[in-house]
Structure formats: structure tokens, C-alpha cells
N, C-alpha and C positions, 0 to 999 in steps of 0.2 A: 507532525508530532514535535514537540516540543522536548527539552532536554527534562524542562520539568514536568511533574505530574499533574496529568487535567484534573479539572475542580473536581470534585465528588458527583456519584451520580445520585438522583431521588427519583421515585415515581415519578415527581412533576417536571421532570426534566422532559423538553421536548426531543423529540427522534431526530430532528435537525442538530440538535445539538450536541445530542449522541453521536451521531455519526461525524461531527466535524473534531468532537473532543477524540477519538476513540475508531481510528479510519480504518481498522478490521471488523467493528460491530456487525457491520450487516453480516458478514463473510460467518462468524461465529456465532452468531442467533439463528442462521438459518442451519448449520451445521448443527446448532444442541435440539436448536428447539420449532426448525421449519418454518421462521419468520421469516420475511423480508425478501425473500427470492422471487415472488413471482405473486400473480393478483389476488389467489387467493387467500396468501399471507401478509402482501407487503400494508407497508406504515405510510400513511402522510410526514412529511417533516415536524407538519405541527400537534401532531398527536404524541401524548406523553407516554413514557414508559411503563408508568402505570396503568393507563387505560390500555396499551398494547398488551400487557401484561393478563388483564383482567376480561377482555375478550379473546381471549387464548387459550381458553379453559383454565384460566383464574392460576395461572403461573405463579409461580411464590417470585413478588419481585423483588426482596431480598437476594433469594442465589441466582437470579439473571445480573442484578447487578454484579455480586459477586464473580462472575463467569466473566463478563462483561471485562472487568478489569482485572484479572489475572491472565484474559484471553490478552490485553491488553501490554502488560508487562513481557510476554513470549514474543508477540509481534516487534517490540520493543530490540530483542536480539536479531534481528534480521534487517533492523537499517543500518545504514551507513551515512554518516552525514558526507556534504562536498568536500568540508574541507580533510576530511581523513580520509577519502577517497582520491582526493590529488596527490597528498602526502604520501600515500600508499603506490600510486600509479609512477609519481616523481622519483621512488625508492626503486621502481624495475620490479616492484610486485607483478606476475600476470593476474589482468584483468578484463575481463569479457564487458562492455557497456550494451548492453541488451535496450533498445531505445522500442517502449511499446505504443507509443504516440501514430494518428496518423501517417498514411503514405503522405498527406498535403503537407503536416507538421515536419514531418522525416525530411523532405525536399527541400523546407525554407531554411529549416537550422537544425542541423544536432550536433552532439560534444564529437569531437575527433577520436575517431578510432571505434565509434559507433557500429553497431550491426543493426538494422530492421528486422525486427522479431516476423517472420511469418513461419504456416507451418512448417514449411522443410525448415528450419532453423529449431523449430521446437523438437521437430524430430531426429533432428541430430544434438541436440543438445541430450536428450536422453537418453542419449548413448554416451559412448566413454569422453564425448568431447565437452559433456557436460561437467565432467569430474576433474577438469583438470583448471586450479587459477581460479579465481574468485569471481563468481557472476553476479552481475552487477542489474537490475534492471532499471529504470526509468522513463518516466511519464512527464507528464509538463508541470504537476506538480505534487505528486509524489504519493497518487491515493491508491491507482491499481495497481500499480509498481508490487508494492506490498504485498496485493493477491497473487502475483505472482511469484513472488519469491516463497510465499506462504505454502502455494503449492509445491513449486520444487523442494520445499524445504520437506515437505510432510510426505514425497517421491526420494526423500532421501540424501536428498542432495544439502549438506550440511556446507558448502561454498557459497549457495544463493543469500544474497543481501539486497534492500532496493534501498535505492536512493532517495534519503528524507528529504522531502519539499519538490525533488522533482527535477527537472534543467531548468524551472523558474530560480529555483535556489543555486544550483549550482553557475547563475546567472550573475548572481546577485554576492552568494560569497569567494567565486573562484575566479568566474572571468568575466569579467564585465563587458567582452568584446562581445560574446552570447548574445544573442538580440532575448528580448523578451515580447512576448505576446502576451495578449488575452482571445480567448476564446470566445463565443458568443453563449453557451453554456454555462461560463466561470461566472 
């Protein structure tokens, strides 16, 4: 996500491009309206909002949009970018780095003072060790992080943030020593 606001959305807007403008869209169309989770609702990339719309039992694509981007703006208070996450960590803030990235990815590089998210970690996080200092999560570039924080955020937990762009970004704006990859997916 970007500081500023993605272009407008239209019918003819492709799904791909939804989803790159807009990186909780799947997470809240399948939430309102059962899209996108699973085969017998999900989208092509190149299939437009409108026609998702309209084989959907004829959705009014005006309030998906609508939805779309106010879901957009709340998502919006749960990042944190890197460099206000170092600012924050460099000040003696506590801060939990929740690294949701492969075991392979976890091994080659992650930021210092990282945890590997698995589940005994989830399941103590929702407990009182969740509650305490600002949970931080991150991905390699910054899309599931999101659904993650989205969750804890929506369990309550009003400390979860993810880190926008990722350790790609925190790569790129904090430390440069960070190795950077790519994925064969990316």
C-alpha cells in the first residue's frame, strides 16, 4: 500500500488489479459477499469487477466498490511502515516482529529479534502475551502480514499492525544489509 490512495475502482477494473491496488479485497468480499475464498466463488485475475459482480447474483457494483474501499481505508490503520517501526523499536518501544514467511525464508534472513510464527506461538499470543507491546507481523512483502493483523485486530487485539511492503521494504528502507530475494511465485 501506498501512502497515497489507489486509482479509483470501475466495473472494468481487472481482479488482478484489485487485488494489487487494494491487498485486503479478497479477505473482505469473501467476508461481505462469499467471493474469492474458494472454487466455487473465486475470480481469474483477468476478470473484471463487473463481470464478478454480475455473475454473482447481479451484485450492485457500485456498493462492492464502495465496501472495497472503505474496507480499504480501516486496513489502512493497522500498517506500519519500516521506517516508523525502527523509529519506534530505536525509542525502547516493545515490539513483538511476528515473521509469517516460510521455515526456508525464516532460515535464510529475517529482521533481528524476529519470532517464527507457528502454532504454539499463535496460541500464546492469544493469550495475555498477545496484549502486551505492539505486534508487529511480516511477510516478504507485505500482503498476508495484513490478514494477519486483520485478524488479531478483529480477536481484539487493538496492538496488532503489519508491516507495509514486507522485509522486502524494510530491506530497502531500513537496512540494507537485509538480503533481498525473490520468490519464484513473486
Amino acid at each position: 500500500m501506498s501512502a497515497l490512495s489507489p486509482a479509483p475502482l470501475s466495473p472494468e477494473t481487472p481482479m488482478g488489479s484489485v487485488l494489487a491496488a487494494y491487498p485486503g479485497a479478497r479477505r473482505v468480499l469473501f467476508r461481505k459477499y462469499h467471493l474469492g475464498g474458494c472454487s466455487s466463488c473465486g475470480f481469474a485475475p483477468e476478470e473484471t469487477l463487473g463481470a464478478l459482480c454480475a455473475r454473482s447474483g447481479g451484485l450492485p457494483v457500485a456498493e462492492v466498490i464502495a465496501h472495497i474501499e472503505s474496507s480499504h481505508e480501516a486496513d489502512r490503520q493497522l500498517e506500519i511502515t519500516p521506517v516508523e517501526l525502527a523509529a519506534r523499536r530505536q525509542a525502547g518501544e516493545r515490539v513483538r516482529l511476528l515473521d509469517l514467511r516460510s521455515r526456508e525464508e525464516w532460515e535464510a534472513v529475517r529482521l533481528e529479534g524476529a519470532e517464527f510464527v507457528d502454532q504454539a506461538l499463535i496460541q500464546q499470543l492469544m493469550g495475555r502475551a498477545g496484549q502486551e507491546g505492539l505486534l508487529v507481523f511480516y511477510d516478504h512483502k507485505g500482503q498476508g502480514s495484513l490478514d494477519a493483523a486483520a485478524y488479531f485486530a478483529g480477536h481484539g487485539f487493538a496492538n496488532a499492525r503489519h508491516l507495509r511492503g514486507g522485509i522486502d521494504a524494510w530491506a530497502q528502507e531500513v537496512d540494507p544489509a537485509v538480503p533481498r530475494y525473490r520468490l519464484e511465485r513473486d
